[in-house]
Structures are given as structure tokens and as C-alpha cells.
C-alpha positions as a Markdown table, in Angstrom:
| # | Residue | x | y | z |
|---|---|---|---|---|
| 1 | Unk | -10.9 | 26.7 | -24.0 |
| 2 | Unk | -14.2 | 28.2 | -24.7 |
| 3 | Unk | -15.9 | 26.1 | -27.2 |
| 4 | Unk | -18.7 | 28.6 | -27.2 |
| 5 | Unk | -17.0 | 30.0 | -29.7 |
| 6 | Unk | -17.6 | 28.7 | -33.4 |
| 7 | Unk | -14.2 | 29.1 | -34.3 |
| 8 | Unk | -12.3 | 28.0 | -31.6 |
| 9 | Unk | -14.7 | 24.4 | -31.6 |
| 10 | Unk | -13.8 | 24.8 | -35.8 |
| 11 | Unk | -10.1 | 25.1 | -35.4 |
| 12 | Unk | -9.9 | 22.3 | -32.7 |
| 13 | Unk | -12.2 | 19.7 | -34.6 |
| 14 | Unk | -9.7 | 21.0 | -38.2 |
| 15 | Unk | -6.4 | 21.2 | -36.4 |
| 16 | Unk | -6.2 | 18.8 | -33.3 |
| 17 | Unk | -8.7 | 15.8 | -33.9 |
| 18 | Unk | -7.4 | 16.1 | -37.3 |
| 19 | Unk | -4.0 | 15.3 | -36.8 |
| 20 | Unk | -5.4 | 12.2 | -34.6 |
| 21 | Unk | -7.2 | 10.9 | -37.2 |
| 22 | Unk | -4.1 | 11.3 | -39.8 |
| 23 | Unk | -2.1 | 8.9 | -37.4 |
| 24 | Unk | -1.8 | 5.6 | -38.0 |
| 25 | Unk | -2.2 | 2.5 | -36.2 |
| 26 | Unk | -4.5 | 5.0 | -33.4 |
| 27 | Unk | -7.3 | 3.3 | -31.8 |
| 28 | Unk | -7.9 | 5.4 | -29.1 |
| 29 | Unk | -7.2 | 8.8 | -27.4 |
| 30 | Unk | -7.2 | 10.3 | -24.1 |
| 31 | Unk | -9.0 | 13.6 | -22.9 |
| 32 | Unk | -8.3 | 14.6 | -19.3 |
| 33 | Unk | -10.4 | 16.3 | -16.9 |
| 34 | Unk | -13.4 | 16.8 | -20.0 |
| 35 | Unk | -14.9 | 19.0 | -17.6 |
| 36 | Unk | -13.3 | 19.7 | -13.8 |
| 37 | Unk | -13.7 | 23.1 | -14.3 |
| 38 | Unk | -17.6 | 22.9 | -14.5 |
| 39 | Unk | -17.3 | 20.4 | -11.2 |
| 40 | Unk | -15.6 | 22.4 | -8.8 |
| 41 | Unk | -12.1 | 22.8 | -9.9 |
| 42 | Unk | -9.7 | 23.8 | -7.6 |
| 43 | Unk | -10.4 | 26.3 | -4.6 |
| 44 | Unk | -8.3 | 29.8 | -6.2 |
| 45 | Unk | -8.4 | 28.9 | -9.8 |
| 46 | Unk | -8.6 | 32.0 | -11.7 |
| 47 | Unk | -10.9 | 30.4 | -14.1 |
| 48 | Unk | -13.7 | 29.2 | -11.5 |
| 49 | Unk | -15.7 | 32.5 | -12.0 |
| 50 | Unk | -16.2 | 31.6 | -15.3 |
| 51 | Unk | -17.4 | 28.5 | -15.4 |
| 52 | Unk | -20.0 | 29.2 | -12.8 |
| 53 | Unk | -23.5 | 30.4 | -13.1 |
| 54 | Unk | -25.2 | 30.9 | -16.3 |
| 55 | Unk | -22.1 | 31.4 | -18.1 |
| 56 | Unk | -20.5 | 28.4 | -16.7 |
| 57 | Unk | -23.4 | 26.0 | -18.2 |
| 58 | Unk | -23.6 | 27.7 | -21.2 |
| 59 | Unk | -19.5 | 26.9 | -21.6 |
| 60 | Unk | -20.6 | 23.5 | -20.2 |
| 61 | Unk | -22.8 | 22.8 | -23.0 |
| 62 | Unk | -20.9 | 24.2 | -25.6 |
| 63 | Unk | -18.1 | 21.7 | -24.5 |
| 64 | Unk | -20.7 | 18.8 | -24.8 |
| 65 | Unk | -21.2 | 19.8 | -28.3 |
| 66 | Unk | -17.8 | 20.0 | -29.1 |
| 67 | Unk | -17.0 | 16.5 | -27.5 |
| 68 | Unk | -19.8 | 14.7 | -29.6 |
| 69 | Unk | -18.5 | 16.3 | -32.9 |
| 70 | Unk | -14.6 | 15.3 | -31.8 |
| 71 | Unk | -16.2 | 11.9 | -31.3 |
| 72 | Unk | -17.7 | 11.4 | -34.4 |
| 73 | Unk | -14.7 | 12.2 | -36.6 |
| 74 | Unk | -12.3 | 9.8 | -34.4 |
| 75 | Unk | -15.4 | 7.4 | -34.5 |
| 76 | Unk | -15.5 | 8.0 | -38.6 |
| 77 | Unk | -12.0 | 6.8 | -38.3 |
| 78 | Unk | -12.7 | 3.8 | -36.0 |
| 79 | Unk | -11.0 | 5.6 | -33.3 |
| 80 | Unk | -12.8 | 5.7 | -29.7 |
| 81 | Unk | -11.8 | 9.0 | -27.4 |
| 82 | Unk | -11.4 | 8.4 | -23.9 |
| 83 | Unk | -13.3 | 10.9 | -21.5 |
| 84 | Unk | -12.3 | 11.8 | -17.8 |
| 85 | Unk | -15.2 | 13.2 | -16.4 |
| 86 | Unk | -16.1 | 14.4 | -12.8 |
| 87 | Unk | -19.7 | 14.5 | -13.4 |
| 88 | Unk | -21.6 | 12.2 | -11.2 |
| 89 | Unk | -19.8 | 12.2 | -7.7 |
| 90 | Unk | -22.0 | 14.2 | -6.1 |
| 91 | Unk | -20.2 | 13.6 | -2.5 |
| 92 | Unk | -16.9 | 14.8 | -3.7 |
| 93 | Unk | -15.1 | 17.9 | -4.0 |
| 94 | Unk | -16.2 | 18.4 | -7.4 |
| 95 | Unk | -20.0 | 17.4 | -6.8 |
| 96 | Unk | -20.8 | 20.9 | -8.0 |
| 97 | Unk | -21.5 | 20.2 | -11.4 |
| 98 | Unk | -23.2 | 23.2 | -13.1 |
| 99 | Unk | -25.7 | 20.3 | -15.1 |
| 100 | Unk | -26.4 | 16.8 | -14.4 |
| 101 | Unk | -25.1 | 13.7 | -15.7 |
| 102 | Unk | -28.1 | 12.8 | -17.6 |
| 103 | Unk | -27.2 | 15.8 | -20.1 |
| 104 | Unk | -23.3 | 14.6 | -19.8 |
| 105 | Unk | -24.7 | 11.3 | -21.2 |
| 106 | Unk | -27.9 | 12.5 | -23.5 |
| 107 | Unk | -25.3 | 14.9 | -25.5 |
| 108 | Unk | -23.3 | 11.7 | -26.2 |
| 109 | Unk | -25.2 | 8.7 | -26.4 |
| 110 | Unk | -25.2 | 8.3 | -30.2 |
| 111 | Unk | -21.3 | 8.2 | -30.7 |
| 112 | Unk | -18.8 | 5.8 | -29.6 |
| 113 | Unk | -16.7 | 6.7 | -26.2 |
| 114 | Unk | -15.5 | 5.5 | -23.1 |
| 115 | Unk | -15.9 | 7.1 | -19.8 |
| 116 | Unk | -12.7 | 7.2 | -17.4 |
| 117 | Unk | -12.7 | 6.9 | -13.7 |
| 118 | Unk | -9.3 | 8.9 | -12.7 |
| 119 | Unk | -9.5 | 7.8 | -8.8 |
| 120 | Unk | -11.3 | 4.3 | -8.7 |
| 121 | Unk | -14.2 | 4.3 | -7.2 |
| 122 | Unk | -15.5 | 3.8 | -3.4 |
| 123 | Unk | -12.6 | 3.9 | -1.0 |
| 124 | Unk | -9.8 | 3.6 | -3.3 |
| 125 | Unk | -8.3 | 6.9 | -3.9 |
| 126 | Unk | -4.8 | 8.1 | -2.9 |
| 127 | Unk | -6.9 | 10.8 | -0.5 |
| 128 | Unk | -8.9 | 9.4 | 2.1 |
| 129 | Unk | -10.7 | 12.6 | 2.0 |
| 130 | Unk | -12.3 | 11.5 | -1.7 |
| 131 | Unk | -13.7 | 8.1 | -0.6 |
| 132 | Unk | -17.0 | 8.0 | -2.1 |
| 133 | Unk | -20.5 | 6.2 | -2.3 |
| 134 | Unk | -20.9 | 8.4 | -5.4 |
| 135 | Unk | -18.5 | 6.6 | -7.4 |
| 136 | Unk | -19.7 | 3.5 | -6.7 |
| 137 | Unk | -23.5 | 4.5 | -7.4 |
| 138 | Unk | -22.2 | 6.4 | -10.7 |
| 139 | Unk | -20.3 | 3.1 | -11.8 |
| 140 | Unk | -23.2 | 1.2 | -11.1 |
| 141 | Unk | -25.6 | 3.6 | -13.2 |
| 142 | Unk | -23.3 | 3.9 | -16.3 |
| 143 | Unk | -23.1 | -0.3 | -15.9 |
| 144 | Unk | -27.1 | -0.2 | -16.2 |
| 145 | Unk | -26.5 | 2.4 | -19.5 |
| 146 | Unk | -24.2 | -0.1 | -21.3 |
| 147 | Unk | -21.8 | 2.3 | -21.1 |
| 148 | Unk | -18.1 | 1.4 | -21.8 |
| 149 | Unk | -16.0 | 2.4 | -18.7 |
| 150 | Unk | -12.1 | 2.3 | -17.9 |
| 151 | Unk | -11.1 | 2.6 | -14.2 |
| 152 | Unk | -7.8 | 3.5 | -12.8 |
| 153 | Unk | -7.5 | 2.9 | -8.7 |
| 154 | Unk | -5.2 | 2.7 | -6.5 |
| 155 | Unk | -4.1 | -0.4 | -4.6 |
| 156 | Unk | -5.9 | -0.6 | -0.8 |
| 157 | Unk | -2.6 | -0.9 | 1.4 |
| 158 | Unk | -0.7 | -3.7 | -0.7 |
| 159 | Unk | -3.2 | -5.5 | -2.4 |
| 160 | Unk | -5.4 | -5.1 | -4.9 |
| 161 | Unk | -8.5 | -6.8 | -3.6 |
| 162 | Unk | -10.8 | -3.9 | -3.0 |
| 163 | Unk | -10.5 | -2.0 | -6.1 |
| 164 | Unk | -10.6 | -5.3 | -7.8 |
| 165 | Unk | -13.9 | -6.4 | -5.9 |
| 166 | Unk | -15.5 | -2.1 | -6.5 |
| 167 | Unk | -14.8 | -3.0 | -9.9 |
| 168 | Unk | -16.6 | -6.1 | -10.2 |
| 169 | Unk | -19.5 | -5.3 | -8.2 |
| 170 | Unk | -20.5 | -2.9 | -11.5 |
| 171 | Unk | -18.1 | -4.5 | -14.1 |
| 172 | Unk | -20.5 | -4.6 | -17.9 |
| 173 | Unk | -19.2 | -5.4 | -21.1 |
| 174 | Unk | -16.2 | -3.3 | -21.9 |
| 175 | Unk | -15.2 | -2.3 | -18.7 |
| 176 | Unk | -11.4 | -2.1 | -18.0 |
| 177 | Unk | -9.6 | -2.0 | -14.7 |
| 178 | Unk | -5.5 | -0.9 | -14.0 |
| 179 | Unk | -4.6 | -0.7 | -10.7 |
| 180 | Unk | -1.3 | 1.8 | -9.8 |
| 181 | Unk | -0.3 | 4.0 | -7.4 |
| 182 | Unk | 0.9 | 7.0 | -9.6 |
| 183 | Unk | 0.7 | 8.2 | -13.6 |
| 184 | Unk | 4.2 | 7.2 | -14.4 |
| 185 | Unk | 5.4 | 3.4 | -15.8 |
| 186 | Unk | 7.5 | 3.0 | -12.0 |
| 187 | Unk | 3.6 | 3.4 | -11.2 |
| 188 | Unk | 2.1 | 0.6 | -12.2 |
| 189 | Unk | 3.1 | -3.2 | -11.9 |
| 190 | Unk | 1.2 | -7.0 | -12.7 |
| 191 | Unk | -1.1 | -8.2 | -10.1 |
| 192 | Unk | -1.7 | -11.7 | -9.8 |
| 193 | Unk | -5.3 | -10.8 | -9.5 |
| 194 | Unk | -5.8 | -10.2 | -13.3 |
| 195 | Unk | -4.9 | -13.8 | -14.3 |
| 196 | Unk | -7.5 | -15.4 | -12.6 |
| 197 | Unk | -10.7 | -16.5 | -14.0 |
| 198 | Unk | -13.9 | -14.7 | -12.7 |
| 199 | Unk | -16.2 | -15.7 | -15.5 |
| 200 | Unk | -19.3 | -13.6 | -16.1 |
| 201 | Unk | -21.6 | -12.3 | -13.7 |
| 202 | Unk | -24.8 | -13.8 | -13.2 |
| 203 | Unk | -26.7 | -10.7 | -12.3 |
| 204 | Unk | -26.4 | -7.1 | -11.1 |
| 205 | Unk | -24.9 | -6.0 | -7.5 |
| 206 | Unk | -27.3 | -6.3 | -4.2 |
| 207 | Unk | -26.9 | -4.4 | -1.4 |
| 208 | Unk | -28.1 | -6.3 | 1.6 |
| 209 | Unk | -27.5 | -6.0 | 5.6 |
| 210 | Unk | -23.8 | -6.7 | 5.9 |
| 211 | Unk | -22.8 | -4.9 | 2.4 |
| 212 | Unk | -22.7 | -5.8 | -1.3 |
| 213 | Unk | -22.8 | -9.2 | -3.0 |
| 214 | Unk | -22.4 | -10.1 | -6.4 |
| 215 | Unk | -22.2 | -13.7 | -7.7 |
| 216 | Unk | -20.0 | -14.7 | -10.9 |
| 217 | Unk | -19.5 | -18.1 | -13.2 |
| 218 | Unk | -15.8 | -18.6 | -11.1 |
| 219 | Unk | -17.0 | -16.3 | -7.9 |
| 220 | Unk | -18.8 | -14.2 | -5.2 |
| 221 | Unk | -17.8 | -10.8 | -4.4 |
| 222 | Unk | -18.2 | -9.2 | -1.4 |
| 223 | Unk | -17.8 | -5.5 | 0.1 |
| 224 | Unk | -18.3 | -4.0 | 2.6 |
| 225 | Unk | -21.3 | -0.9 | 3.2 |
| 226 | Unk | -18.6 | 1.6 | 3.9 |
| 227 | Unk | -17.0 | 0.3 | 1.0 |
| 228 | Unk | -13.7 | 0.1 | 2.7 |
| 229 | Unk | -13.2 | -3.9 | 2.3 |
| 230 | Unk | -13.6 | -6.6 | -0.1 |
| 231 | Unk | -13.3 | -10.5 | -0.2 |
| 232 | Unk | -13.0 | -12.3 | -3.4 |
| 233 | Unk | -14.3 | -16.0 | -2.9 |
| 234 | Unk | -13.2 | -18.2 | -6.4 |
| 235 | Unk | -15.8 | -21.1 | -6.9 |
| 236 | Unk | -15.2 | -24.1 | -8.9 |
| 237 | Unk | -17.4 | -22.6 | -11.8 |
């Protein structure tokens, strides 16, 4: 899609959001990968040479646009979209971004969305190779915005503790956390971890010597600086 285009953004915003808005009982809608091709994409894709450059951020922008327009008609009909966005994890394989996430964010700060993290943050992607510190400074940024977040991770080995504890550390208001090892419903299972009472937190993440800290109402949360481990600790509250 090439939302430079008046008439392809017109027919898009009359014709797809449309039909979303005529549904009933629809609170909220999913758009994938908002922007991977502006973020790297995929070494041989036979659209990278397009969305590169000059052109590239010009397409970029134009899509901006077109996602704060498709947000305010599904806002107008109390519906929130869901955006997965790359932009922001600058030591990834899509760190090349063609513009900055403060233009992600300024294009859309005055309509109602939430921003989705595909591949958790910090060390909990199915890749080793995608481990990030980016993530984690990302999710920690957007907490600071007041921005509402939704996070898919993987499970670390068998548990859930360290994308539970990543999560925490930048956890806001509106922040929502599955943890599953694939897409599909065999994917995805009930971990005992989301029963339990955390309470809110008391303050924002520190980094100090041995790695970050964050105390809670119910807890402390602990993990490591290579973000690889985390411990839980429940308190009496």
C-alpha cells in the first residue's frame, strides 16, 4: 500500500475501516507490521527499494497520516486499533527506521491507540539473535509517554518469570502482557503467574550495579543487566 496516494488512503479509510466500524460488539482491531517495511524488512524483499531513501520517508509519512485518520473514525466509534510497530529497536534487525520514533508518536498522540510489542522485549524472543536492550529502553520510554502498550513474549525456557519481570519493570496504566510460544490457540496456555497479586508500582525502574530493580505494593522485581534473568520476590503488601 502506498498511502501517498489520496485515493488509495480514501478508499481504505471508505471501504476497510468502514466495514470495522459497521460491526458490532468491536472494541478493538489489529494492524500488523504498521511499518516493517520502513524498519528494515526482510533482506530480498522486492519492495525494500522503495521504501528507502527519500521515497521511503515520504511513504513513511504518508502512512502516519493515514493511521491517525483510521484512528479517529474507529476512535469516533469507541473502537481503539492496535498498532505493531518496529520503530524504536534501534539494536535490531529492523533498527533502520527511515524517521524516528518521536514522529511515529507526534503523528499520533492526539487519537486513541495502543502500541504492540510482537517479540517481548529484552531477551525474550523466539531468536536469540533479537535480544534487545532497545526493547526494553523503548518500553520504558512509551511507559514515561502514558502510552497504552500490549506485549506478546515468549516464555524463557518453561517459565514465565522473565518476560513477566521485563514487563513489570516498565508496566503503566493500560499495559497488557500474553505470554505464548506461537500465533495459534495450541500457542498459548494460563500461567499461574497472572493470578497473583503484584499491586502497583511505587515508582519507575532503576538500573543500579547488579541490574534493574523495581519495587511494587505485593513485590520487588529484579533483572538482570543483560536482561537475560529475572526474580520475582512477593511481599506481604
Amino acid at each position: 500500500w502506498n498511502f501517498s496516494s489520496p485515493r488509495v488512503t480514501e478508499w481504505f479509510l471508505n471501504e476497510v475501516a468502514a466495514e470495522i466500524v459497521r460491526e458490532a460488539n468491536v472494541q478493538a482491531v489489529f494492524f500488523d507490521e504498521t511499518d516493517y517495511l520502513y524498519c528494515g524488512g526482510t533482506a530480498g524483499n522486492c519492495s525494500a527499494d522503495v521504501h528507502t531513501g527519500a521515497e521511503g520517508l515520504a511513504q513513511y509519512r504518508a502512512k502516519l497520516q493515514l493511521l491517525r485518520s483510521l484512528a479517529l473514525k474507529l476512535n469516533a466509534a469507541n473502537v481503539w486499533p492496535i498498532y505493531s510497530s518496529y520503530n524504536g529497536y534501534s539494536d535490531l534487525p529492523w533498527r533502520d527506521c527511515v524517521m524516528p520514533f518521536d514522529e511515529y508518536y507526534t503523528a499520533l498522540q492526539d487519537v486513541g491507540w495502543i502500541r504492540f510489542y510482537e517479540y517481548g522485549i529484552g531477551a525474550t524472543s523466539p531468536s536469540p539473535a533479537w535480544d534487545s536492550q532497545a526493547t526494553l529502553a523503548q518500553a520504558l520510554r512509551e511507559s514515561e509517554l502514558g502510552l497504552p502498550v500490549m506485549i506478546r513474549a515468549q516464555p524463557h525456557g518453561a517459565g514465565a518469570t522473565l518476560p513477566l519481570g521485563l514487563f513489570l519493570l516498565a508496566q503503566n496504566d493500560f499495559w497488557y502482557l500474553g505470554i505464548s510460544t506461537g500465533w495459534l490457540d495450541e500457542n498459548w496456555q494460563w500461567w499461574s503467574e497472572y493470578e497473583k497479586l503484584y499491586g502497583h508500582p511505587l515508582g519507575p525502574a532503576e538500573l543500579k550495579s547488579d541490574g534493574w530493580h523495581r519495587s511494587f505494593q505485593r513485590c520487588q522485581v529484579f533483572v538482570s543487566k543483560d536482561l537475560s534473568t529475572a526474580k520475582i520476590t512477593l511481599t506481604d503488601g
